[in-house]
C-alpha positions in Angstrom: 0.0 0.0 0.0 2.9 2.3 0.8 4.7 1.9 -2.3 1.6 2.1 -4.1 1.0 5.5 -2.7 4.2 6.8 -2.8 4.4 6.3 -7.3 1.0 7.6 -7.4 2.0 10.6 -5.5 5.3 10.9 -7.7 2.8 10.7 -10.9 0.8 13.5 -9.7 3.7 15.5 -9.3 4.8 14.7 -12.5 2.1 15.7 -14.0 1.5 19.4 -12.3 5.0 20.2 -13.4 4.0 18.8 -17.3 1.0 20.9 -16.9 3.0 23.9 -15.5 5.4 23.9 -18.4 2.9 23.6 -20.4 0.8 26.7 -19.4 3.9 28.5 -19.2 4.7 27.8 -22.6 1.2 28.8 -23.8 1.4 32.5 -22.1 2.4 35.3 -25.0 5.5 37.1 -25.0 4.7 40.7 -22.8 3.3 43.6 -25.7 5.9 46.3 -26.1 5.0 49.4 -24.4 3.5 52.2 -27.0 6.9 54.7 -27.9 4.1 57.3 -26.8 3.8 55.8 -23.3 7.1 55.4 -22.1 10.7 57.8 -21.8 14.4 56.4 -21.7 15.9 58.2 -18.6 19.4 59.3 -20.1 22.1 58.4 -18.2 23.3 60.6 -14.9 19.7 62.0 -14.4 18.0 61.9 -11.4 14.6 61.8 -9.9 14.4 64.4 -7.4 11.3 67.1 -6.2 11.0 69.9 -9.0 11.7 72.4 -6.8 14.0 75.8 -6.3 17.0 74.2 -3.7 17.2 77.7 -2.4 16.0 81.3 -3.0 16.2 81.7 -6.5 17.7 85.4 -7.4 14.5 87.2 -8.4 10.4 86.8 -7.6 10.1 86.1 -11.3 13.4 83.2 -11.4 10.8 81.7 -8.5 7.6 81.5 -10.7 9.9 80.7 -13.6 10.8 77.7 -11.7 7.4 77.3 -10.2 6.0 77.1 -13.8 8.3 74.7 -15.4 7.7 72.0 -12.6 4.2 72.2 -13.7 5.2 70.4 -17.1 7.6 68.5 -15.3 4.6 67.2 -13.1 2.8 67.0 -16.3 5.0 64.5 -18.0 5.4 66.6 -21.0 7.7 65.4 -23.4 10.3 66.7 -24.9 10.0 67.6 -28.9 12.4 68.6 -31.2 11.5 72.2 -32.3 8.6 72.2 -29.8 7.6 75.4 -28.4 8.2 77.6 -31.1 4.8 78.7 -32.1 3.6 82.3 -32.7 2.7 82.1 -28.7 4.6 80.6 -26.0 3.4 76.9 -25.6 3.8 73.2 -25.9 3.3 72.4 -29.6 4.0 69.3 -31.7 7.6 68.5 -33.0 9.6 67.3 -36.0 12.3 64.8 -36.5 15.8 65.9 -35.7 17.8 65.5 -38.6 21.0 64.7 -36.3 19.1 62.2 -34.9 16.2 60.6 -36.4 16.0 57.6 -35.1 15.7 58.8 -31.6 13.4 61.6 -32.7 10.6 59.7 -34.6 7.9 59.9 -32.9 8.2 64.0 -31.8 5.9 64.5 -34.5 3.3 63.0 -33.0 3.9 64.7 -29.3 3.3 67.6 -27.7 6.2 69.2 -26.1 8.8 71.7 -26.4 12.6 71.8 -26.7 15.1 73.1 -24.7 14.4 76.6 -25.7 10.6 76.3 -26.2 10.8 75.1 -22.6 12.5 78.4 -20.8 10.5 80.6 -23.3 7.4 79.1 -21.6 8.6 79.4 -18.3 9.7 82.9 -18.3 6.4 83.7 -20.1 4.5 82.2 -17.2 6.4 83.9 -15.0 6.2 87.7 -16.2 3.2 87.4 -18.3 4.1 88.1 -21.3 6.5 86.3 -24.3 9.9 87.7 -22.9 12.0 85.0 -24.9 10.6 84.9 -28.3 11.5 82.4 -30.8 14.6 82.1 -30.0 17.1 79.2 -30.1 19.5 78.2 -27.3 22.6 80.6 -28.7 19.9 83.6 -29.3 18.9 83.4 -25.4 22.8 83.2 -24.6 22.6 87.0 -26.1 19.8 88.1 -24.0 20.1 91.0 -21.6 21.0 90.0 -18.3 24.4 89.4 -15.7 26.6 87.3 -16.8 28.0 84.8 -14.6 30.5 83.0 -17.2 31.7 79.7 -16.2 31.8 79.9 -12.5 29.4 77.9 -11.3 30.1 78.7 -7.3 27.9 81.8 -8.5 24.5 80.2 -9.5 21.6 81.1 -7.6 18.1 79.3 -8.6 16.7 81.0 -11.6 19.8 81.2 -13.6 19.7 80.1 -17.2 22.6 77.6 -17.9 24.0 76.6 -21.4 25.9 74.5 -22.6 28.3 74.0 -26.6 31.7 76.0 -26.2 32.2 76.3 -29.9 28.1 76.4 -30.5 25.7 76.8 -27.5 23.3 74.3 -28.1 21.1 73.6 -25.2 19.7 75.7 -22.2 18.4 74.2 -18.9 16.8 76.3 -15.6 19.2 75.8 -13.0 17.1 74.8 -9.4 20.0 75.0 -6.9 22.3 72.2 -5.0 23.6 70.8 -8.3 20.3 70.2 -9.9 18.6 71.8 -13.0 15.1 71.7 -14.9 15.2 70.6 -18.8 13.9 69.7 -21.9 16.8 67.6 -22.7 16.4 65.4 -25.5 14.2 63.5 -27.8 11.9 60.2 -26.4 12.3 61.6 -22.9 10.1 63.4 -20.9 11.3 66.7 -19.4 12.9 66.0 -16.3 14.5 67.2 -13.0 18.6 66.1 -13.9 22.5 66.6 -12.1 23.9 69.8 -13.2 26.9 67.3 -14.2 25.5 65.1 -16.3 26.5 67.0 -19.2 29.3 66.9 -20.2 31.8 69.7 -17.8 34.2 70.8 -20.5 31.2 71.6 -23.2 29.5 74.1 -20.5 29.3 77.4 -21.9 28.3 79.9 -18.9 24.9 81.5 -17.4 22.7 84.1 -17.7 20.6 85.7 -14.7 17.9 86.9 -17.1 16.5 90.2 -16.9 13.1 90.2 -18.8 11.9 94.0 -17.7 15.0 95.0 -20.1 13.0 93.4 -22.9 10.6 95.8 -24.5 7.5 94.9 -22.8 3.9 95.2 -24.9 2.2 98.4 -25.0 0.3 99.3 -22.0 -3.5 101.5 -21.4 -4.0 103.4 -18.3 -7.7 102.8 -17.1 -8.8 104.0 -13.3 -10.0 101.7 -10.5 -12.7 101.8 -7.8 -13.4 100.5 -4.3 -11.3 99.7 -1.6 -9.2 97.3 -0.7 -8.7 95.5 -3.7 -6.5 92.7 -4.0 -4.4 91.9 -6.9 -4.0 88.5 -7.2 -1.0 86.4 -8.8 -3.3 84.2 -10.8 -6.9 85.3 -12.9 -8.5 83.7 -9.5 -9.4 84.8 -5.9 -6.9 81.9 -4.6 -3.5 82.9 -3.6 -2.0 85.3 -1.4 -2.4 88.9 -3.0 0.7 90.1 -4.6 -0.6 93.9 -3.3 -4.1 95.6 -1.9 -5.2 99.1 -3.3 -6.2 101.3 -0.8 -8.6 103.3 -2.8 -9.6 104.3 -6.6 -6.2 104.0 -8.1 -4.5 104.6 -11.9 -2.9 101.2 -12.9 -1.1 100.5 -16.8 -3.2 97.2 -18.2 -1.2 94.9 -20.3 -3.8 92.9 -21.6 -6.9 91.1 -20.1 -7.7 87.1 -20.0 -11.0 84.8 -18.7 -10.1 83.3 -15.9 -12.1 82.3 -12.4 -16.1 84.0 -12.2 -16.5 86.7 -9.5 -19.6 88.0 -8.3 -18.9 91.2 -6.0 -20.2 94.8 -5.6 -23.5 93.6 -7.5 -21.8 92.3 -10.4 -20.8 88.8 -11.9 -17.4 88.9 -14.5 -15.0 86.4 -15.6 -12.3 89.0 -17.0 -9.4 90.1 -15.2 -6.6 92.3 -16.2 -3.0 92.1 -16.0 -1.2 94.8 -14.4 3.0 94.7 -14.9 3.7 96.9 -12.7 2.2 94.6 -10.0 3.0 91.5 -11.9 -0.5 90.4 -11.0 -4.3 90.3 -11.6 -7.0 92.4 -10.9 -10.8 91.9 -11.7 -12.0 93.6 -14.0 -15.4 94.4 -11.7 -12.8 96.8 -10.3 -11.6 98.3 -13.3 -13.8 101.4 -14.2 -15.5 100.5 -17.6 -17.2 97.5 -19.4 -16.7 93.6 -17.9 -14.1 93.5 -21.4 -12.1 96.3 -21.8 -12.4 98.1 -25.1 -8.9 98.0 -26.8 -6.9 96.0 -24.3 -5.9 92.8 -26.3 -6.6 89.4 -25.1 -3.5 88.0 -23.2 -2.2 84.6 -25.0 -0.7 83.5 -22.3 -0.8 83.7 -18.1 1.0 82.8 -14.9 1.1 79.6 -14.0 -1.4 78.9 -10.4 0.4 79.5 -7.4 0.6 75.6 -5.6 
């Protein structure tokens, strides 16, 4: 009985691991992922909080920084050529003719380059296009300090380049070694080491100074009430950026839809930019119509404060 147990015992087992093989066998080789749905993490990058490491040089340098994290957050990708549309902005790409292979499928995403990237940022952070269509080695040019190749002197904020003989790439530096970029085709942008590029091929930074860029024309219009709050964002969230005491004459930029408001009897969705305040006012405060007559439309805004 014992022996006759233990082979039909051995038999069984036989047969589970038959069985098991042959399941295994019958399972399909794992899909490979969609190009769209994944990003190679280039080598000496590092995932880290997108984040000034330190008090970047300028309010602006802060929302600069503020606003690129967004799209970090976001996953955006990186797209050759991306960015460069008549207004500051994530577009689609094209193939790279340096590097096709790599670059394929930018034509079908929605991204920016390295230079679409800070022109965003910088227009998020002072409200209007202060870059421009402008490659890496055009923003290199801009108006601003320049720091050179000393890198003890970074502060968060500062745009950092790299190509000695050609500068072909620009990154947002966040402090303690780390920077914000766009950095290359079938990655997302991405939170890296200052020194993974290469140290010798660093060309030197620029603490930019948009309010030396000419900035769009302005309209004076008066306001009315006290205590009005102008806000950082179109929306009643947020710390104000300032309070006017009383009816005061402000410059308006340009005007954009943003949160509803219902105060002093009234219900408007428009709100006004003021660069003097770098922030937003409703326009239920702005003496006039809810839409301003001959203020243009703002095609772009300040990214929400978090």
């Amino acid at each position: 009985m014992r022996a006759k147990h233990h082979s039909t015992a051995l038999a069984g087992v036989l047969l589970a691991l038959l069985a098991g093989f042959l399941t295994t066998a019958a399972l399909p080789t794992p899909a490979t992922a969609s190009p769209a749905a994944t990003a190679a993490v280039p080598t000496g990058t590092t995932a880290t909080t997108c984040a000034a490491q330190g008090t970047p040089f300028s309010a602006a340098a802060g929302r600069a920084i503020t606003a690129s994290c967004t799209q970090v957050a976001a996953g955006t990708w990186y797209t050759w050529g991306g960015g460069h549309g008549p207004t500051p902005g994530a577009t689609y790409g094209s193939v790279d003719p340096s590097d096709p292979e790599r670059s394929k499928n930018d034509p079908y995403r929605i991204g920016f380059d390295c230079s679409g990237f800070v022109r965003w940022a910088w227009s998020q952070a002072v409200g209007y296009d202060a870059v421009g269509q402008k490659d890496a080695a055009e923003i290199f040019d801009l108006p601003g300090q320049r720091l050179g190749t000393d890198t003890g002197a970074l502060r968060p904020g500062d745009l950092v380049f790299w190509g000695r003989s050609w500068v072909h790439h620009v990154a947002l530096y966040l402090g303690a070694g780390k920077i914000v970029e766009a950095r290359e085709s079938d990655t997302h942008l991405m939170v890296s080491d200052f020194s993974s590029h290469t140290a010798s091929d660093y060309a030197g930074a620029l603490r930019f100074s948009p309010t030396d860029q000419g900035q769009p024309p302005t309209t004076e219009h008066q306001t009315w009430s006290s205590g009005v709050n102008i806000r950082p964002t179109p929306a009643t969230s947020g710390a104000p950026v300032a309070v006017l005491p009383g009816p005061t004459t402000v410059r308006v930029q340009c005007q954009a839809h943003g949160e509803s408001v219902t105060a002093e009897g009234y219900t408007n969705d428009a709100w006004s930019y003021l660069p003097d305040y770098r922030g937003w006012i409703s326009n239920i405060y702005v003496q006039g119509p809810a839409w301003l007559p001959g203020v243009p439309e703002c095609a772009f805004r300040p990214a929400p404060t978090p």
